[in-house]
Residue frames relative to the residue before (quaternion, step in Angstrom):
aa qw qx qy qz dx dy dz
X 1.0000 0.0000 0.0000 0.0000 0.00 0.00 0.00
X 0.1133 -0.8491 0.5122 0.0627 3.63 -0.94 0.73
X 0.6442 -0.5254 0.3974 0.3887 3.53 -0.84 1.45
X 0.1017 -0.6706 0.7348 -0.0094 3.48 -1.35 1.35
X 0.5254 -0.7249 0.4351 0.0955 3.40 -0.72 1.24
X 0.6811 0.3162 -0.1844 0.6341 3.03 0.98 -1.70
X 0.5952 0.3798 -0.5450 0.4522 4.26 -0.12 -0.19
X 0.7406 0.3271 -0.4127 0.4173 3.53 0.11 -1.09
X 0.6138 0.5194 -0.3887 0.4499 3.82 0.04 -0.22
X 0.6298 0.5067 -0.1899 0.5573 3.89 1.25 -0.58
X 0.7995 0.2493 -0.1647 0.5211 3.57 1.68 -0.07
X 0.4119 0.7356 -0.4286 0.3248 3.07 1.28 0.83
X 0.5903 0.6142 -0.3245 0.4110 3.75 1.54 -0.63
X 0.5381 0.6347 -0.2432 0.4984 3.53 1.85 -1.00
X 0.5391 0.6796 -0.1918 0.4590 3.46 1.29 -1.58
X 0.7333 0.4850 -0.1952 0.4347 3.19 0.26 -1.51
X 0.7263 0.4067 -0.1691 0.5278 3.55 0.30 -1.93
X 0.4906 0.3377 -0.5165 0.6152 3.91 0.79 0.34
X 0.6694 0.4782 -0.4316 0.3700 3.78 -0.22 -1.21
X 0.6755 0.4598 -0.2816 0.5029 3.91 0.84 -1.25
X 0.6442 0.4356 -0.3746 0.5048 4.08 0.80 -0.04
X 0.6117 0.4234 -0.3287 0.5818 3.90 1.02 -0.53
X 0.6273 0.4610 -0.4569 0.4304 3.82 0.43 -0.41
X 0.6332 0.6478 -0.2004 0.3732 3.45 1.18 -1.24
X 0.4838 0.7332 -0.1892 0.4388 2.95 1.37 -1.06
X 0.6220 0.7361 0.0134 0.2667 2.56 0.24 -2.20
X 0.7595 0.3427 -0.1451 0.5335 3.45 0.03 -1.83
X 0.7642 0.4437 -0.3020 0.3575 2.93 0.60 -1.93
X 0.6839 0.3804 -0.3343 0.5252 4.17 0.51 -0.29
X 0.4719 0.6890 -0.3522 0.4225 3.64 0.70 0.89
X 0.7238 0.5226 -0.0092 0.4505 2.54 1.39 -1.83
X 0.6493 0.5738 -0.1505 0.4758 2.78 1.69 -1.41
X 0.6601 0.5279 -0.2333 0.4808 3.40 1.28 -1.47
X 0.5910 0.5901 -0.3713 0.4057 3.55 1.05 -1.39
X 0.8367 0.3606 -0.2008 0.3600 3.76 0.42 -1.19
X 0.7927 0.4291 -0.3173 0.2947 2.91 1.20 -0.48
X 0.3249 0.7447 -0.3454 0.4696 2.91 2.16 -0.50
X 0.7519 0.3832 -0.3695 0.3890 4.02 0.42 -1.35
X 0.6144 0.6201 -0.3541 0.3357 4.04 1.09 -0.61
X 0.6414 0.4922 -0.3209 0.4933 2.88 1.35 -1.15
X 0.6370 0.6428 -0.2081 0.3710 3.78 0.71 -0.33
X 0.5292 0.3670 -0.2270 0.7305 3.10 1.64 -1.40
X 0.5571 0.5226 -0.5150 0.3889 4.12 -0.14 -0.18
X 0.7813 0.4810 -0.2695 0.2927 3.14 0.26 -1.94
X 0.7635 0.4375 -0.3219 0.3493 3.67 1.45 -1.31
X 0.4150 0.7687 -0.3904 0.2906 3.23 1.32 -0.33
X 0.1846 -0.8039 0.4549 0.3359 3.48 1.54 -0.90
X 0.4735 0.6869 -0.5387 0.1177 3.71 0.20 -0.22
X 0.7206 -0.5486 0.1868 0.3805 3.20 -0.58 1.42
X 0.8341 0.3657 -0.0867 0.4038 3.57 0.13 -1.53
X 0.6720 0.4979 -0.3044 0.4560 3.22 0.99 -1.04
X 0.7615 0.5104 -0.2474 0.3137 3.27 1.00 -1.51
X 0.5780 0.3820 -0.4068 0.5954 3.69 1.73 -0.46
X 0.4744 0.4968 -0.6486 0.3279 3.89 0.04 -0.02
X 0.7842 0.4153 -0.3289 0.3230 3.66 0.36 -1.85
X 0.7465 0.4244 -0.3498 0.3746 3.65 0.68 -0.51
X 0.5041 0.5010 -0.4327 0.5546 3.34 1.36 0.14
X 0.4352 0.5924 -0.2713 0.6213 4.10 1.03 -0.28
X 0.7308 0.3948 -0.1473 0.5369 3.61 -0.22 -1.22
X 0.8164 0.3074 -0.2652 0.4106 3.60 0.22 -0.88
X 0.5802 0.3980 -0.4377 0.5598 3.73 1.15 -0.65
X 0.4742 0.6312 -0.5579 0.2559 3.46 0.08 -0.53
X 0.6859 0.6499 -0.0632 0.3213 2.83 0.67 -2.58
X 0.7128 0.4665 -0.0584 0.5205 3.25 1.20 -1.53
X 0.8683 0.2233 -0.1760 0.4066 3.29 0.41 -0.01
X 0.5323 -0.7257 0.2509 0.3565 3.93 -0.32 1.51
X 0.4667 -0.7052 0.4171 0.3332 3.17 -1.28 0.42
X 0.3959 0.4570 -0.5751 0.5510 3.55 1.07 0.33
X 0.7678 0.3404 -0.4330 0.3274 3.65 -0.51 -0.25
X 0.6073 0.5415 -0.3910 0.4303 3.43 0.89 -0.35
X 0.5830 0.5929 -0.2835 0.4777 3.40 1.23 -0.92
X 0.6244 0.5141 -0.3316 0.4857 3.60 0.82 -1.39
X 0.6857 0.5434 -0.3222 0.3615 3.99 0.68 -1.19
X 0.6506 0.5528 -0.2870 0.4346 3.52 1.37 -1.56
X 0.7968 0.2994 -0.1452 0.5044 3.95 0.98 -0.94
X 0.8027 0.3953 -0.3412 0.2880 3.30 0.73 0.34
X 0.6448 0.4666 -0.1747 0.5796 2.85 1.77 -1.49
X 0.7008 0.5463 -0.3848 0.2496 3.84 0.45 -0.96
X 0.6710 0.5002 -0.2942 0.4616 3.46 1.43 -0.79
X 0.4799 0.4589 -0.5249 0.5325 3.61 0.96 0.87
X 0.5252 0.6543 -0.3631 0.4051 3.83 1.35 0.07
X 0.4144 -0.4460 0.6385 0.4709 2.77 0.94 -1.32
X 0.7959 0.2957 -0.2343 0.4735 4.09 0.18 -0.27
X 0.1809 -0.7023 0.6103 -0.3187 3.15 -0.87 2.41
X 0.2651 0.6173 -0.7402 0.0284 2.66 -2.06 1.05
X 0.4730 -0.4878 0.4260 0.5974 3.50 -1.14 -0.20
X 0.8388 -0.2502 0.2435 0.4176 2.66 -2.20 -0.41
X 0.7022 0.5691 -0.3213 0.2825 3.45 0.23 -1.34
X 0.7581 0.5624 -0.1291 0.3039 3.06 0.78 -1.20
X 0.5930 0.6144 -0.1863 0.4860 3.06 1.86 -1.24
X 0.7024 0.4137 -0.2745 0.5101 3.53 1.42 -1.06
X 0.5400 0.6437 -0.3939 0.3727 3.26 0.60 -0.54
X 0.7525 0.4615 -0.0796 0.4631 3.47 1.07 -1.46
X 0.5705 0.6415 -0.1728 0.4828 3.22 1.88 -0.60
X 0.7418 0.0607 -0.2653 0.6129 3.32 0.88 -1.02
X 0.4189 0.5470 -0.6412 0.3379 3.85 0.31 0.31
X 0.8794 0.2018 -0.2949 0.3146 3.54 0.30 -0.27
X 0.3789 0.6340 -0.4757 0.4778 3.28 1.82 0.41
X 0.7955 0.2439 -0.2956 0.4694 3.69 0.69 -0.69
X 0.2692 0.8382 -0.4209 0.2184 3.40 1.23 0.36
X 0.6530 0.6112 -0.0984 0.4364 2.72 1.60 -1.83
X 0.5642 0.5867 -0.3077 0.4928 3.50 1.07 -1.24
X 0.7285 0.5572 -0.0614 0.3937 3.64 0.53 -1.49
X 0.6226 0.4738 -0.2552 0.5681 3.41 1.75 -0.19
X 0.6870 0.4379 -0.3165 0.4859 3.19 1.23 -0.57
X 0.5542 0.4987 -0.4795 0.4628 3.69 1.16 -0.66
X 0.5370 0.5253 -0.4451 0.4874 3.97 0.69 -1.50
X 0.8472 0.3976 -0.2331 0.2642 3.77 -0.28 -1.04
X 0.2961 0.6442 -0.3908 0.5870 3.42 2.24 0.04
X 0.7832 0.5107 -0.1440 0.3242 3.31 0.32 -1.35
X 0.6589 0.4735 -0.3332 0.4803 3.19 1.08 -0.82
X 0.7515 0.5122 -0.2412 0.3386 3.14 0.60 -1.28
X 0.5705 0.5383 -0.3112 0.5366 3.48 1.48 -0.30
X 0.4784 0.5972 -0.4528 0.4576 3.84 1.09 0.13
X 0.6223 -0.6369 0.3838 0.2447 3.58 -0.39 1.35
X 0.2967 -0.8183 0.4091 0.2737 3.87 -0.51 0.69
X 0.2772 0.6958 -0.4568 0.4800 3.30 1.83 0.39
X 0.8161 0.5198 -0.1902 0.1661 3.09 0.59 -0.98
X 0.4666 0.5645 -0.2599 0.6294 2.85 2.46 -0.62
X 0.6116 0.6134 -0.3396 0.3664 3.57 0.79 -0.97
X 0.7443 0.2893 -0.2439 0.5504 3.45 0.73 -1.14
X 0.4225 0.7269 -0.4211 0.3403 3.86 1.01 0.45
X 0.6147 0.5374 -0.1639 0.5536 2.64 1.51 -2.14
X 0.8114 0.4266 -0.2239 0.3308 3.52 0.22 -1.56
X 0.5477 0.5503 -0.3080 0.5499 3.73 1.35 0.35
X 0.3889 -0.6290 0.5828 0.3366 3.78 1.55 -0.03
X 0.5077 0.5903 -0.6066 0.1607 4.22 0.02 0.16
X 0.3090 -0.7854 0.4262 0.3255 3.42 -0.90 0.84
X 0.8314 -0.3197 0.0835 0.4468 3.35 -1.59 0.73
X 0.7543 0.4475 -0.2915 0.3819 3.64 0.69 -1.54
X 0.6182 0.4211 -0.4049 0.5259 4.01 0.87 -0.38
X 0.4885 0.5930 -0.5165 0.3780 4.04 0.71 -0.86
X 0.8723 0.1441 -0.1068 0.4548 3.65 0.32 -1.94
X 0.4313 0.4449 -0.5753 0.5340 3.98 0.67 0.86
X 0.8696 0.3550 -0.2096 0.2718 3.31 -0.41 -1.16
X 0.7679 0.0000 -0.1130 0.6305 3.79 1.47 -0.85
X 0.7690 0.3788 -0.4567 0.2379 3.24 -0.05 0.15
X 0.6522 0.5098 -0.3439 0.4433 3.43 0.98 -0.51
X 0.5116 0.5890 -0.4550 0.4293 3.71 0.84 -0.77
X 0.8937 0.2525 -0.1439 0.3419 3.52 0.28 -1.00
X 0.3960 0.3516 -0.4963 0.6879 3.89 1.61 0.24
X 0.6772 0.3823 -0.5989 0.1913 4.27 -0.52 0.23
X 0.4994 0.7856 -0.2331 0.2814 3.02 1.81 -0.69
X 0.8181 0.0602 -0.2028 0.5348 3.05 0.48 -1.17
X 0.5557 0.5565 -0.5644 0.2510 3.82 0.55 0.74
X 0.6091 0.7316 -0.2984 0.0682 3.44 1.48 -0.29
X 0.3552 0.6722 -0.4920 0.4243 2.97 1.93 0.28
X 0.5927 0.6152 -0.3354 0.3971 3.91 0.67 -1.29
X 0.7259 0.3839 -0.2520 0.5121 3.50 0.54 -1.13
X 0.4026 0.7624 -0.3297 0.3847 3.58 0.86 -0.11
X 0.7140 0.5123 -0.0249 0.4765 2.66 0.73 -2.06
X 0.7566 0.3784 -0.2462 0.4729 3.54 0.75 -1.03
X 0.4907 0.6764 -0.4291 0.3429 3.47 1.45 0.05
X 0.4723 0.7690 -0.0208 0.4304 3.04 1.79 -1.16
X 0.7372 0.2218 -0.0703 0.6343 3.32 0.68 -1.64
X 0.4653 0.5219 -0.5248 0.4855 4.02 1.04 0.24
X 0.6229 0.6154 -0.3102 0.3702 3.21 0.49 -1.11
X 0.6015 0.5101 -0.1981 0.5820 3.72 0.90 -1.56
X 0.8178 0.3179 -0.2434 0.4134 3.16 -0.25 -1.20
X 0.3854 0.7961 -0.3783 0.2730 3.76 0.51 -0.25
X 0.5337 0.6701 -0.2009 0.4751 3.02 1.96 -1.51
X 0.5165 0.5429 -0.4507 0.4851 4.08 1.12 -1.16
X 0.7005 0.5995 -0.2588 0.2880 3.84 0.13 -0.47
X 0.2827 0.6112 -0.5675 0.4738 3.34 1.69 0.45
X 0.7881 0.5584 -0.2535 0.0527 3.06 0.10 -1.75
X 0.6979 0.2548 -0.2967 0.5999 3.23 1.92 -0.07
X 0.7795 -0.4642 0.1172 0.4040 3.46 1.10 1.73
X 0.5766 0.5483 -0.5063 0.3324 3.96 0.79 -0.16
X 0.3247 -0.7186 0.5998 0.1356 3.22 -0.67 1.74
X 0.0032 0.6206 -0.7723 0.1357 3.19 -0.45 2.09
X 0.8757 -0.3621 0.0752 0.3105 3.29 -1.81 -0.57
X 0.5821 0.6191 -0.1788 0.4959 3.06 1.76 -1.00
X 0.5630 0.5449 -0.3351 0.5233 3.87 1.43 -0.97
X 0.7370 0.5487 -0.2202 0.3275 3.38 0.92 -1.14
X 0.5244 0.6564 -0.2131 0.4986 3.40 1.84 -1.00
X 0.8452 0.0461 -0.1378 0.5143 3.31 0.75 -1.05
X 0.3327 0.6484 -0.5378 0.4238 3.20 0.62 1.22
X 0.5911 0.3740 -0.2359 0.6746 3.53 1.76 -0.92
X 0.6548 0.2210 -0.5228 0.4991 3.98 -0.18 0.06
X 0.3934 0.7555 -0.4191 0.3143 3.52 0.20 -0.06
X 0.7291 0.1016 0.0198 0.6765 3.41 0.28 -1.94
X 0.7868 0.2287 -0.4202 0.3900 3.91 0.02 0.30
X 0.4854 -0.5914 0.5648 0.3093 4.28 1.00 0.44
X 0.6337 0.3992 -0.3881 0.5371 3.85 0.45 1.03
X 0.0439 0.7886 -0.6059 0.0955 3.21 -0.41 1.10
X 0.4667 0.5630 -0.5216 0.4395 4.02 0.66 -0.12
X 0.8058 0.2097 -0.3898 0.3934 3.86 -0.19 -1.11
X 0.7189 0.4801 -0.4060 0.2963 4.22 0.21 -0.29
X 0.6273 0.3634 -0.4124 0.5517 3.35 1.50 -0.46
X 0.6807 0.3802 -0.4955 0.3828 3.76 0.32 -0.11
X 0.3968 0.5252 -0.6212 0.4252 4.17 0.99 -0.34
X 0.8179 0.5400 -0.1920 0.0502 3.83 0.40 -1.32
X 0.6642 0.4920 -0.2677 0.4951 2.33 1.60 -0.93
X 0.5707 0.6232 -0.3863 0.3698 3.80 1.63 -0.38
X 0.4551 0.6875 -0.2839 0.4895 3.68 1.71 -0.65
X 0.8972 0.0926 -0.2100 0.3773 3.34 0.52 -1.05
X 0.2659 0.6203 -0.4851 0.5560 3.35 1.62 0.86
X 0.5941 0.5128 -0.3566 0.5069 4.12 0.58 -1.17
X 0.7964 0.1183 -0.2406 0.5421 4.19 0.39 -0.56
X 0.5629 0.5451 -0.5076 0.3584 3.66 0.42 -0.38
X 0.7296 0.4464 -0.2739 0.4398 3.88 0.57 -1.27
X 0.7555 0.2828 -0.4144 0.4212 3.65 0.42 -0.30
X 0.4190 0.6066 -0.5270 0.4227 3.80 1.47 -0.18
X 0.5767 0.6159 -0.3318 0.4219 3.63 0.62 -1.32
X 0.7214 0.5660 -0.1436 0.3721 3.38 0.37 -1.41
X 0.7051 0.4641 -0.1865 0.5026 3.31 1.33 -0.92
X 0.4400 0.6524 -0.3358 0.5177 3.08 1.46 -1.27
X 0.9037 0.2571 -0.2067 0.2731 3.33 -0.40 -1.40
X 0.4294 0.4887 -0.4642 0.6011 3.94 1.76 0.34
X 0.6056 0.5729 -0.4120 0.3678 3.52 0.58 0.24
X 0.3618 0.8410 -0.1043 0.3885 2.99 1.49 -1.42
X 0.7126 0.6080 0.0653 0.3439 2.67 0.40 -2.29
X 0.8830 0.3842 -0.0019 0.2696 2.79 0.56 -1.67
X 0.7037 0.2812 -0.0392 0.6513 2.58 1.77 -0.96
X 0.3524 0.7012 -0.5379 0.3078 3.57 0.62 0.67
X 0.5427 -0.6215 0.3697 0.4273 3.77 -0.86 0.38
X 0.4656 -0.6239 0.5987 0.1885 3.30 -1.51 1.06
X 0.2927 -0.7735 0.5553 0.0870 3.51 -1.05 1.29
């Protein structure tokens, strides 16, 4: 098969409006992963017996089990529950809390790296619990994990693509949705895979001037 200029130029607006549903994606399972990822973390350090083996038992199936299959469970099997959404929504919620899990363990890297001087002179100041982990302890475990969570912004982004498979016409659904109905599959999967190379490499790039920045001083 040989590159057709004028087709592949005739599928770039399709390309895009997929590329603008995977960015969407994206944020929204960040947000989700970002917050829920820090609770599950603040739970786990808290230690309290029950709660704290539920979340790491949570954290580890997550962890342990793909995110195409979780996805396949959220859109196929739950609506025989009674619990529905469309596509978008389902993935969005899907991998926000598939990488939630991932994100609890970096957040909980972080905490635990927060000097124990620092709890000590918490305790020994009388601060209660909610000013201890707003005011010192989280400021300085978000710091130096925010390069990590970066990174997983990155591999959300990539992975986003597993989400054809229960129909969200992201960028990849959209690619082969066009070789599909026209028997040409070289110019939409290569438009795609250059699209998400176009935000993944300079994300990367930033990521890693972060890095930088925030690594420990010696």
């Amino acid at each position: 098969m040989i590159w057709d200029n004028d087709f592949a130029l005739s599928v770039v607006p399709a390309l895009l409006q997929g590329l603008v549903v995977t960015v969407q994606i994206t944020l929204l399972g960040t947000l989700l992963a970002a917050l829920l990822g820090l609770a599950l973390a603040v739970l786990r350090q808290l230690a309290i017996p029950v709660v704290s083996q539920a979340v790491a038992f949570a954290v580890m199936f997550i962890r342990g089990t793909p995110l195409l299959v979780q996805a396949y469970c959220a859109f196929f099997v739950l609506p025989e529950y009674g619990v529905s959404a469309d596509a978008f929504t389902t993935g969005a919620i899907v991998i926000g809390i598939n990488y939630s899990a991932y994100m609890a363990e970096v957040y909980r890297s972080g905490i635990q790296g927060v000097h124990r001087g620092q709890w000590e002179a918490c305790t020994a100041l009388g601060l209660p619990a909610s000013r201890t982990w707003g005011r010192v302890i989280l400021p300085q475990a978000l710091r130096s994990v925010v390069p990590m969570l970066g990174n997983y912004l990155i591999q959300m982004f990539k992975d986003s693509a597993v989400l054809s498979a229960i129909t969200v016409v992201e960028l990849l659904a959209t690619a082969q949705a066009i070789g599909t109905s026209n028997f040409r599959y070289l110019e939409p999967l290569t438009i795609a895979a250059v699209l998400f190379l176009a935000i993944s490499y300079p994300s990367s790039r930033l990521i890693s001037r972060l890095e930088r920045r925030y690594a420990p001083q010696h």
